[in-house]
C-alpha positions as CSV (number, residue, x, y, z in Angstrom):
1,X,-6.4,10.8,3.3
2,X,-5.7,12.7,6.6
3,X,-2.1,10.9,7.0
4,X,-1.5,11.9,3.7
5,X,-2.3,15.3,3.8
6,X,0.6,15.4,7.1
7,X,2.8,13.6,4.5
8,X,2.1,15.8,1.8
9,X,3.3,18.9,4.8
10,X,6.4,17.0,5.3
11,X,7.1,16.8,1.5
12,X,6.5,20.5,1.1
13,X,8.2,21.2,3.9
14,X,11.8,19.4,2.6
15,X,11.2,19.5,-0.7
16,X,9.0,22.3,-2.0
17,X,6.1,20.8,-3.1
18,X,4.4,17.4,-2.7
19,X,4.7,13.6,-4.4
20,X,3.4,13.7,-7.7
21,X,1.2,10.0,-8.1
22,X,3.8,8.7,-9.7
23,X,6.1,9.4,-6.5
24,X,3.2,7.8,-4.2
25,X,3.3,4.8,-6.7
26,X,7.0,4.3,-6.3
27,X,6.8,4.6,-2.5
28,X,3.9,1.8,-3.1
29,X,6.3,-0.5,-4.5
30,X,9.4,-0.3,-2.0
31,X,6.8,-1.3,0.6
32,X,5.7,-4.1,-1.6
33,X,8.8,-5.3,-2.0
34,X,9.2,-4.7,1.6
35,X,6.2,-6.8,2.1
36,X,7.9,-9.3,0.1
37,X,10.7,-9.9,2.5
38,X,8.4,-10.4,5.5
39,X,6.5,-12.7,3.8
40,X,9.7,-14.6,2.8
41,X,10.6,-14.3,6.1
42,X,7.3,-15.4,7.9
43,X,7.5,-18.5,5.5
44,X,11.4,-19.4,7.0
45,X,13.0,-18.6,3.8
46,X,14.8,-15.0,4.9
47,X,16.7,-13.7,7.9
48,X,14.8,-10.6,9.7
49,X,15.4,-9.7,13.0
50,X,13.0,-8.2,15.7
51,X,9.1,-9.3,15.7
52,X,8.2,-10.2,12.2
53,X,4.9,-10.6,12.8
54,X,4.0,-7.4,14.2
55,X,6.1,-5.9,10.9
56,X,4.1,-7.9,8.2
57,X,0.8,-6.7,10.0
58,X,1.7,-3.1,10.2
59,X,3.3,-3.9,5.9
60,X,-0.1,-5.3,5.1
61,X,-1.8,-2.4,6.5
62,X,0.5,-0.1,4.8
63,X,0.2,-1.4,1.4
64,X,-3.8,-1.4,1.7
65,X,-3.6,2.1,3.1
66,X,-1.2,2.7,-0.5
67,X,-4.0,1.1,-2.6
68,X,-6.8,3.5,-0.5
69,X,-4.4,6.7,-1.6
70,X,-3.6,5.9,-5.0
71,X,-7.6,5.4,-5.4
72,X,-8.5,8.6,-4.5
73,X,-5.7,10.5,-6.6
74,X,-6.7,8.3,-9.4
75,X,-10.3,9.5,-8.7
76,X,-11.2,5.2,-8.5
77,X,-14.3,4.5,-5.8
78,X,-12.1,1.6,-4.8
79,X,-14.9,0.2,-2.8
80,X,-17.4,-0.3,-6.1
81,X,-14.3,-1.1,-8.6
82,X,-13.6,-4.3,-5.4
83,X,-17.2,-5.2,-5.2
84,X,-17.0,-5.2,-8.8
85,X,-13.8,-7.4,-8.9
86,X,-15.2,-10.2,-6.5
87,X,-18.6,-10.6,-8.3
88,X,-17.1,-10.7,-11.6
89,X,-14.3,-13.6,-10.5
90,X,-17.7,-15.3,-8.2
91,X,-19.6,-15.0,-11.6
92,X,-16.4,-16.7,-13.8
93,X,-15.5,-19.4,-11.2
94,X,-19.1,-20.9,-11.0
């Protein structure tokens, strides 16, 4: 949440006043569909130039970091809703 708050300086900065959630959600998705590329791309099935593997890693790490954001604005203890996931999908595949 530390990045963010610098983000959120930046936003008030150039635009007056911060991303609403829906603005963080949208940002979400272009890296997701950034993400999407790199994966296509780590597979051999799109073009990208420079170190791919270094970019998916530091996408990856983005998009979780997304996830961690949108939890907190959301006011979702993302740690107990995963926990909660994986037992619950353990449970239904035994």
């Amino acid at each position: 949440m530390r990045i963010r708050k610098k983000y959120q300086q930046l936003e008030k900065l150039h635009h007056k006043k911060v991303w609403t959630t829906e603005e963080d959600m949208l940002a979400f998705s272009s890296d997701i569909g950034a993400l999407s590329r790199l994966v296509m791309t780590a597979e051999g099935r799109w073009v990208h130039d420079g170190d791919v593997r270094a970019k998916l890693k530091d996408k990856m790490a983005e998009c979780l970091w997304w996830t961690l954001v949108l939890s907190e604005r959301l006011n979702i203890d993302i740690s107990k809703a995963f926990t909660q996931f994986i037992d619950k999908r353990d449970a239904d595949l035994k």
